[in-house]
C-alpha positions in Angstrom: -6.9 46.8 -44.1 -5.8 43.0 -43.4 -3.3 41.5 -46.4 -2.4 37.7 -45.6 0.6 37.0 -48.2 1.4 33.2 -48.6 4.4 31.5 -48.8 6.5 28.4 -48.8 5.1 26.2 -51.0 6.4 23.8 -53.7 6.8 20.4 -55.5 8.1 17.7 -53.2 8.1 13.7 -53.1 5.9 11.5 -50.9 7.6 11.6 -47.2 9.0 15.3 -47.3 8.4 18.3 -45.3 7.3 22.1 -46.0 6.6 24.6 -44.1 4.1 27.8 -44.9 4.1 30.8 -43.9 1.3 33.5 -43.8 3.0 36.8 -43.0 0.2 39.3 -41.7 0.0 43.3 -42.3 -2.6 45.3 -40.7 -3.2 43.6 -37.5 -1.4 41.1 -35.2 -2.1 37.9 -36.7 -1.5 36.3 -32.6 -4.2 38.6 -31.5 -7.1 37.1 -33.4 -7.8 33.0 -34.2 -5.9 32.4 -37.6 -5.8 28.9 -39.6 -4.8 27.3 -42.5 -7.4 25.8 -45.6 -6.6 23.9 -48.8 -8.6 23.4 -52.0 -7.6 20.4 -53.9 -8.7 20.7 -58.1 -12.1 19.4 -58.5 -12.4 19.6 -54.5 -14.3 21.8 -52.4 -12.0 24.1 -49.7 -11.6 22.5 -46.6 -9.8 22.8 -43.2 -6.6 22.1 -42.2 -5.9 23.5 -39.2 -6.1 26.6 -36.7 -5.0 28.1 -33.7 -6.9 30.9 -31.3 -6.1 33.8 -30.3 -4.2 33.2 -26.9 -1.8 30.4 -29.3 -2.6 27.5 -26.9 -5.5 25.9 -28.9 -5.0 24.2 -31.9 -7.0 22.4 -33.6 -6.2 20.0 -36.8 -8.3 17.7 -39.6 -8.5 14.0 -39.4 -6.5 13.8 -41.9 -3.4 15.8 -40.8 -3.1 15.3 -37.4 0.4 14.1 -36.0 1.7 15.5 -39.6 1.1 19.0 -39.5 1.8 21.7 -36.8 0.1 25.2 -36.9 2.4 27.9 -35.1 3.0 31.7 -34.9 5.3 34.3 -34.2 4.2 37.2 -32.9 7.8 39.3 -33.2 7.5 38.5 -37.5 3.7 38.8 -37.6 3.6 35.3 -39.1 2.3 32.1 -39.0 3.5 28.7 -40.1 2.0 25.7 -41.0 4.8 22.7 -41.0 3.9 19.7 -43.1 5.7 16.4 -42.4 5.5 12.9 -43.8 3.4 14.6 -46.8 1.1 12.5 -49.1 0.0 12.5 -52.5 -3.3 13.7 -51.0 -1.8 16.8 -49.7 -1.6 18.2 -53.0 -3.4 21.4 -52.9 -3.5 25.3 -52.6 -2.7 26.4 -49.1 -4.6 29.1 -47.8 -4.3 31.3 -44.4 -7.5 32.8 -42.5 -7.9 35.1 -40.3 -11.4 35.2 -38.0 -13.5 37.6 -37.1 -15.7 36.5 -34.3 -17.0 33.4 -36.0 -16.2 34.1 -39.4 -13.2 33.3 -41.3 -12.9 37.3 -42.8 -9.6 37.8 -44.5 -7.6 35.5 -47.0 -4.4 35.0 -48.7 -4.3 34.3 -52.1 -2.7 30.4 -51.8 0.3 29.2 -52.6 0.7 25.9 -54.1 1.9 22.3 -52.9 2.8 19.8 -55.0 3.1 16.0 -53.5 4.8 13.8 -56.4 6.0 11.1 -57.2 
């Protein structure tokens, strides 16, 4: 059985950092492709970012690109998500994935960010 358990988030002000963590039980989290969602109220869930299973590839939305780096650790089972320079629009519930072939099988249950003035 895969548990992803969520971490890290929190209110902060336009311009800050954060940084997630998804600490994974049940299976290497560096040996499969792994990302992060969000789902803002009102807002369907969309992707943020991922990385594959060798931990060169990453890939990143528009929209946090240059902000946000994706990153594991394979010794704590855990992966990060660090979030600079954060915007009012990055309000949301942070989720980590992990994939099964082409499918995005196992979730976390979120944890929130708050962007605020």
């Amino acid at each position: 059985q895969v548990q992803l358990v969520e971490s890290g988030g929190g209110l902060v002000q336009p311009g800050e950092s954060l940084t997630l963590s998804c600490a994974a039980s049940g299976r290497n989290i560096r040996l499969v492709a792994a990302g992060w969602f969000r789902q803002a109220p009102g807002r369907e869930r969309e992707f943020v970012a991922s990385i594959d299973s060798t931990g060169y590839r990453r890939t990143y939305a528009d929209s946090v690109r240059g902000r946000f780096t994706i990153s594991g650790d394979n010794a704590k089972n855990t992966m990060y998500l660090q979030m600079n320079s954060l915007k009012l629009d990055d309000t949301a519930v942070y989720y980590c994935a992990q994939k099964i072939g082409n499918t995005w099988a196992y979730w976390g249950q979120g944890t929130q960010v708050n962007v605020s003035d």
